[in-house]
N, C-alpha and C positions, 0 to 999 in steps of 0.2 A: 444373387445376394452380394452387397458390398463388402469385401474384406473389414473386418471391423479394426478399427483405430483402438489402442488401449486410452487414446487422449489427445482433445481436439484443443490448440491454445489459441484464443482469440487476444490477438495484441503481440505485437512483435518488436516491443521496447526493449528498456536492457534486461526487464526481468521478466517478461516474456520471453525472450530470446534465452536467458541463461536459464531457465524453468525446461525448456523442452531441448538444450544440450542436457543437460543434469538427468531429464527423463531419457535420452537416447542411450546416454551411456549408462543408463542400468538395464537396457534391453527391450526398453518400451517405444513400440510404434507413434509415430506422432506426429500431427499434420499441425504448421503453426502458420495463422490467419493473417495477413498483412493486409491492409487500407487499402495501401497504392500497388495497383497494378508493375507499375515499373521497378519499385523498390521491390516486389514478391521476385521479377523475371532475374531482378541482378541478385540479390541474395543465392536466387537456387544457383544461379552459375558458378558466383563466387564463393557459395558454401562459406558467407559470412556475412552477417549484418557491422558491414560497415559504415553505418552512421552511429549505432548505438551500442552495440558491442565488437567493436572492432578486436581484430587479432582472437579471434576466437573461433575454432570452424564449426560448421554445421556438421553434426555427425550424420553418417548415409540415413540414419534412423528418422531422422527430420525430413518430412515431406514441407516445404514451403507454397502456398497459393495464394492469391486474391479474392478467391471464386469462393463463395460464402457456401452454397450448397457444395461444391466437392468436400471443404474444409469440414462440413459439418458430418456430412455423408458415413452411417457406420460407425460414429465415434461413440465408444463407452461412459467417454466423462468428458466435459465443459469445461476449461479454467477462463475464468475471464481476467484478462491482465492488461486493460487500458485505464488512461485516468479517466476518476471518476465520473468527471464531464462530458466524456463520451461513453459513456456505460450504456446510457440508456438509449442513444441513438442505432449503438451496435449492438443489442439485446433486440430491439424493433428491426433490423435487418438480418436479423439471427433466428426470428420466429417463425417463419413456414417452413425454416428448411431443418428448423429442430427435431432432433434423432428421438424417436421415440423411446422415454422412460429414462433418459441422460440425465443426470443430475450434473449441475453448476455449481462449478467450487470457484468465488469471486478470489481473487490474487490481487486486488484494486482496493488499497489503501487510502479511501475517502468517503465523505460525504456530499451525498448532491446538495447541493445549495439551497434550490428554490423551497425542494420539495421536504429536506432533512432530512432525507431515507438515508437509509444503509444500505449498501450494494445488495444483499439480500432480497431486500425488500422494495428494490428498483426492479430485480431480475422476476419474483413474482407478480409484480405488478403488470408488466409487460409479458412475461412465459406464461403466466397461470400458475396452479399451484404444484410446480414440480419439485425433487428435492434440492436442497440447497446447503452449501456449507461455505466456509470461509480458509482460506489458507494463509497464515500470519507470522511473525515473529520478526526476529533480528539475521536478517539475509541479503544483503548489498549484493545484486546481481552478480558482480564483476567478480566476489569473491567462490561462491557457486561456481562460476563458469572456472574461474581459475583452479578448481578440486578441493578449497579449503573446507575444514568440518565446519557444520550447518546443522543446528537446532531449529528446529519451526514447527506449528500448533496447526490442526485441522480443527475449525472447530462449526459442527454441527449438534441441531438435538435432536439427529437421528445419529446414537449411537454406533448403528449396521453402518451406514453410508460413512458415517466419519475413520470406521476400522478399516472399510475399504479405500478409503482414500489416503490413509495413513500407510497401508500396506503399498500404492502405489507410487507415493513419494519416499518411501523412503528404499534407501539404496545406497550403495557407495558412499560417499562423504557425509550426506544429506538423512539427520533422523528424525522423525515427528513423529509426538507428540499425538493425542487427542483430547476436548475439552466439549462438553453438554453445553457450554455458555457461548450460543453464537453472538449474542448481542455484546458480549464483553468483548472479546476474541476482535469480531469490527471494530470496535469504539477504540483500542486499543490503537490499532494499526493504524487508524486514522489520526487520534489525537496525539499522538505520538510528535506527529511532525510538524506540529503546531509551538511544544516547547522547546522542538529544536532550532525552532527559529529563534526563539527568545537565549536559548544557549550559545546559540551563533551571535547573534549580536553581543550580548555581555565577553564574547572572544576576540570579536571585533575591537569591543573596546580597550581589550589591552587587562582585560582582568581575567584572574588567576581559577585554579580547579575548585577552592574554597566557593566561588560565585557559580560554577557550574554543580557542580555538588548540591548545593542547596535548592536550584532552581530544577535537577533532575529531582529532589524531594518532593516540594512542595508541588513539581507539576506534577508528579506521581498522583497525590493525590487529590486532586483537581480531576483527574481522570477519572478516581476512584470513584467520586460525590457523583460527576455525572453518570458513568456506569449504571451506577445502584440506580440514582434516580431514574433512568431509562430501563429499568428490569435488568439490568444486568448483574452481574456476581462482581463484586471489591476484589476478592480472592483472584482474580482472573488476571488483574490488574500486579499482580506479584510475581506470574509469570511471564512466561516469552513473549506472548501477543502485549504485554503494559508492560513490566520493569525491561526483560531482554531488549526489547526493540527500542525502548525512550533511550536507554544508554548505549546502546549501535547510534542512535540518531543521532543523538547530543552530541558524541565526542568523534565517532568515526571521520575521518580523511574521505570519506567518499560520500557523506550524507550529504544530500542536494540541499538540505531544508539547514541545515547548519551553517553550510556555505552561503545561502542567500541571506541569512543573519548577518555573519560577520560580514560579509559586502555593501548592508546596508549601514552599519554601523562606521563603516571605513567612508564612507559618505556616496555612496554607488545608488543611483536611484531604484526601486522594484524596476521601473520599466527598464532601464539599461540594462539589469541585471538579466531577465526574462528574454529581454530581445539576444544578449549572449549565448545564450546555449536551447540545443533542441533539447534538452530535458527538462521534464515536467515536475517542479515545487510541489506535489502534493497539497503541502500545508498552506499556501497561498488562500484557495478558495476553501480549506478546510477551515481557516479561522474563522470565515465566516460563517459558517454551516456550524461550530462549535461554542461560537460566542450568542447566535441566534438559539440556541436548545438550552446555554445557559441560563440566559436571557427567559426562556418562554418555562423551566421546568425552577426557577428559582433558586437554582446552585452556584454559589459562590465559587468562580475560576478568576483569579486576578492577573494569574500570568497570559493568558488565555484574551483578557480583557486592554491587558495591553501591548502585545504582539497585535490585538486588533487595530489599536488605535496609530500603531507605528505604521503598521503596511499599508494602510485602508484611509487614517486620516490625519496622516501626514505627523506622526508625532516624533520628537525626535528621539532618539536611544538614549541619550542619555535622561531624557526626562520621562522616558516610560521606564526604566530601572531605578533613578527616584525614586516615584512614585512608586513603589511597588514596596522600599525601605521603608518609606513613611505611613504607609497603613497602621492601623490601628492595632496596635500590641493583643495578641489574643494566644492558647494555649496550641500544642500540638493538637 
C-alpha cells in the first residue's frame, strides 16, 4: 500500500507553491504537481521555485513531481491551484490516476470562460460526482510563505469535508474559517479581481483613496446581486471570500489584478503588460466570464461592465470612469 499523503497540490504557482510550504511547516506530508518535467527536477534540487516564489525554501515536507499518478498516488485531499484556464485540462489528466474517495478543494480563483462554470463544477463535470470544496479569502502567496497571519474560508456544503479541511489548513500563521455557501465563497474569489482592475486603474490615474473606497463599495455589491442571483448567499459577500479579499486586491502592493489596472491606465497596453510577467491576471478572462452571467442572469454590474470594455474593447480609462460618474442617479 502507498504511504498516504495528507495532501496532494496540483499547480506549482506562487500560491500553489506557498499553500504546501505553509502545509509542511505545520507537519503535513505533501507532494506539489508541476506541468514541466524540468522545472519539477530543478525545484526538487533547489528546494525552491525560482520562477515564482523565489527565496523561499521547500521544506523537506514537500515532495516535488511531474509524474501525475505518483503526485496523485495515496493522497487524502486534492488542492487544485492552477489558473482557471487550465483547470480543466489538468482535472482530465488527473482522472484515472484519481485516489479513490479524495475530495478536491479548488484554490483557483476564476471562472471558465466558454462554459461559466465555477471550478467546482468544472472538477465534477470532468471527476464525476466526488466531494468538492473551495479554499478562499485574502492571502497573497508571498505573504503565507513569508509567516505573516492569514485568515482564509473553506467553503463546502458538506459541512464534515469542510471541518476537515479547515482542520488541515489551519496551523501556525494560517486560520480558516468555514462557510455552507460554496457558490458564494467561488464567485467571491473570482469576482473579486475583476474590481481590482478597475481600482488599479483609477490609481493609475492619479486619484485618491475617496475613488478607491467607493469603487471597493459599489463593486462589493455588484458581487453581491450576482451571488444571490446565482444561488448564492449576499451574507457571504461581507466576509473573507467578498469584502476580505476585494480589499487585499484593490489596494495591496502585491495584487497582480491592481497592478495591471494602474499599468493600463499609465498607457501600457494589456498585451505588453501580460507579455511582462509570468504571472497569471486572474481577472483578465474573469471579466469576461463575469460580464457574460451578468449579461445572461440580468444583474446590474457597471463596474464589471466597464473594466470590460477597457480590456476587451479598447476603451480608455478615463472614459470608462466617466462613464460610470454619469449613470443615472439611483439610491443605495
Amino acid at each position: 500500500m502507498p504511504e498516504l499523503k495528507e495532501a496532494t497540490i496540483l499547480g506549482a504557482g506562487s500560491w500553489g507553491t506557498a499553500l504546501a510550504i505553509h502545509l509542511a511547516r505545520c507537519g503535513r506530508r505533501v507532494t506539489l504537481w508541476v506541468h514541466d518535467a524540468a522545472r519539477a527536477a530543478a525545484m526538487s534540487a533547489q528546494r525552491e521555485n525560482s520562477r515564482y516564489l523565489p527565496d523561499h525554501r521547500l521544506p523537506d515536507g514537500v515532495e516535488v513531481t511531474a509524474d501525475m499518478a505518483d503526485a496523485l498516488e495515496g493522497a487524502r485531499c486534492v488542492f487544485l491551484v492552477v489558473p482557471s484556464h487550465h483547470a480543466r485540462d489538468v482535472l482530465t489528466q488527473s482522472r484515472r490516476h484519481w485516489p479513490a474517495g479524495a475530495p478536491i478543494c479548488s484554490a483557483s480563483k476564476g471562472i471558465e470562460s466558454d462554459t461559466l462554470m465555477r471550478m467546482s463544477e468544472v472538477a465534477r463535470e470532468v471527476l464525476g460526482p466526488l466531494p468538492v470544496a473551495s479554499l478562499s479569502g485574502p492571502s497573497f502567496a508571498r505573504e503565507v510563505a513569508d509567516g505573516h497571519p492569514t485568515a482564509v474560508v473553506v467553503g463546502s456544503t458538506d459541512a464534515v469535508l469542510a471541518g476537515r479541511l479547515q482542520e488541515l489548513v489551519s496551523g501556525g500563521v494560517v486560520r480558516a474559517y468555514t462557510n455552507t455557501d460554496l457558490i458564494g465563497v467561488e464567485l467571491g474569489g473570482a469576482l473579486k479581481n475583476v474590481i481590482a482592475i478597475g481600482a488599479g486603474a483609477a490609481e493609475g490615474l492619479g486619484y485618491g483613496t475617496n475613488t478607491i473606497a467607493a469603487l471597493i463599495t459599489r463593486g462589493l455589491a455588484e458581487m453581491s446581486r450576482l451571488a444571490s442571483a446565482l444561488g448564492g448567499e449576499p451574507e457571504t459577500m461581507a466576509g473573507l471570500a467578498g469584502l476580505g479579499d476585494l480589499v487585499l486586491t484593490c489596494t495591496g502592493k502585491l495584487s497582480r489584478n491592481r497592478a495591471l489596472g494602474a499599468d493600463l491606465a499609465r498607457g501600457t497596453t494589456l498585451a505588453a503588460h501580460l507579455a511582462g510577467t509570468p504571472m497569471v491576471a486572474e481577472g483578465v478572462r474573469t471579466t469576461v466570464s463575469a460580464w457574460s452571467l451578468a449579461r445572461r442572469e440580468g444583474v446590474a454590474m457597471p463596474i464589471v461592465g466597464q473594466v470590460h470594455a477597457l480590456l476587451h474593447e479598447g476603451k480608455p480609462v478615463k472614459d470608462a470612469i466617466g462613464d460610470l460618474l454619469r449613470r443615472q442617479l439611483t439610491r443605495e
